[in-house]
N, C-alpha and C positions, 0 to 999 in steps of 0.2 A: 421425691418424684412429683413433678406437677402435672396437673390433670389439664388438661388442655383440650378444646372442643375436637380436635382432629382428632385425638387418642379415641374420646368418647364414643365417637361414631363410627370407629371402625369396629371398638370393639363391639358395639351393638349391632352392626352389622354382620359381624362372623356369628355373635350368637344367634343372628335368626337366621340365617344359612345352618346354621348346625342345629337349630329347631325346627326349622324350612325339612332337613336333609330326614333327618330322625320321621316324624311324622310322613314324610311318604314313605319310608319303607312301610312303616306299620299298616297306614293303608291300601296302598296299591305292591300287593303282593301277586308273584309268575302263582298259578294254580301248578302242581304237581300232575300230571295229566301221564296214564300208564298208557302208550301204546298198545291194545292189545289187540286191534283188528276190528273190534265190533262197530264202532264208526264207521267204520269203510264199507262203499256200495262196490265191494270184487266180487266178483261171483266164485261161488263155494265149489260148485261142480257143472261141467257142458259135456248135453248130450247131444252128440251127430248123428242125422238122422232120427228125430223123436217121433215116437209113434204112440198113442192111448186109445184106449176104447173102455167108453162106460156101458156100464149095464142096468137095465132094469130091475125091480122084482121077480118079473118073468122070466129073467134071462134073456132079454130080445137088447139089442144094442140101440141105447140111447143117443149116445154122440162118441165119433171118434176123433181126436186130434193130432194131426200130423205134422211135423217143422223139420225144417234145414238142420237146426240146431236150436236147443231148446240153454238156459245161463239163467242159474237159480243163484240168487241173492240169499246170505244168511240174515244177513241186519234188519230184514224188513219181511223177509219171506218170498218175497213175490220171483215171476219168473219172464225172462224177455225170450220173444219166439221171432226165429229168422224164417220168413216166407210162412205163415201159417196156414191149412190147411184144415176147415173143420166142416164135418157131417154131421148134420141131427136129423136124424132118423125120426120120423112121426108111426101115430099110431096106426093102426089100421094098412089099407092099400093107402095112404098117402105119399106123396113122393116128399124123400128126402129132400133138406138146406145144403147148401155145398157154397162154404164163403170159405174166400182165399183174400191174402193180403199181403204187403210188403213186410207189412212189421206186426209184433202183438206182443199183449202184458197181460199178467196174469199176477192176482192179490194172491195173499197167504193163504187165504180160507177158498178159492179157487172155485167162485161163486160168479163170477165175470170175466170174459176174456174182452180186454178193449186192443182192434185190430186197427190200423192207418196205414195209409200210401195203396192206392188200389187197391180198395176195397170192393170187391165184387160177391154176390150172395144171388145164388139161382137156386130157383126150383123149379124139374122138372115135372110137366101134364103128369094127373092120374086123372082118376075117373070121374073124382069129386071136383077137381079145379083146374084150369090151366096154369100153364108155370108162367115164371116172369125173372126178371131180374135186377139186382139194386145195383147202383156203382155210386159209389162215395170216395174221400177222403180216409173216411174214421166214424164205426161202427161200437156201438156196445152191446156184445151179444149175453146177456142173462142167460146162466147154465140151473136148471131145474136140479137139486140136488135130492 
């Protein structure tokens, strides 16, 4: 058999195709990845008509919150509010906050409601102040816990 420069370079060339071939498997390997749902932003459970009311030490009502429908996320906590609806109640004769909006999101630890799309926030006259009122975009209301 004679060796011949054509012979040569082919076979050199199959062997680094089949060194080329080998070495990317070992490197670039599919991860095994288990579907189990925890990735996924679906919501776990929606409540129709959501209504809360917090309370004080005293038993006197802090803030109540009310939505269309309320769609609790497992993967992260948090909770999305259709048309929200919230009261905080001050101390004394002060006149209640009463902000309403298109939309609202709520963290896991449920320390901040952030509200958008007409945003509106009244308070009505008491004795101590007159009322007024805000209209925005998107509000971050800090809930006192």
């Amino acid at each position: 058999m004679i060796l011949d420069a054509k012979r040569i370079a082919a076979a050199l060339t199959l062997a680094l195709i089949a060194g080329g071939s080998w070495w990317l498997t070992r490197t670039v390997s599919v991860s095994e990845i288990v579907p189990d749902g925890k990735t996924r932003h679906d919501p776990d459970y929606t409540i129709e008509k959501f209504t809360m009311t917090t309370m004080n030490e005293q038993g006197r009502k802090r803030y109540s919150l009310a939505a269309r429908q309320l769609l609790h996320y497992a993967d992260d906590g948090s909770s999305d509010l259709d048309h929200p609806y919230l009261i905080q109640y001050r101390e004394g004769n002060a006149a209640p906050v009463h902000t309403r909006a298109d939309k609202g999101w709520i963290p896991k630890d449920g320390s901040q409601i952030l509200m958008s799309g007409n945003v509106l926030a009244a308070r009505g006259r008491d004795p101590l102040q007159s009322g007024g009122e805000i209209r925005t975009d998107s509000m971050k209301i800090m809930l006192d816990k």
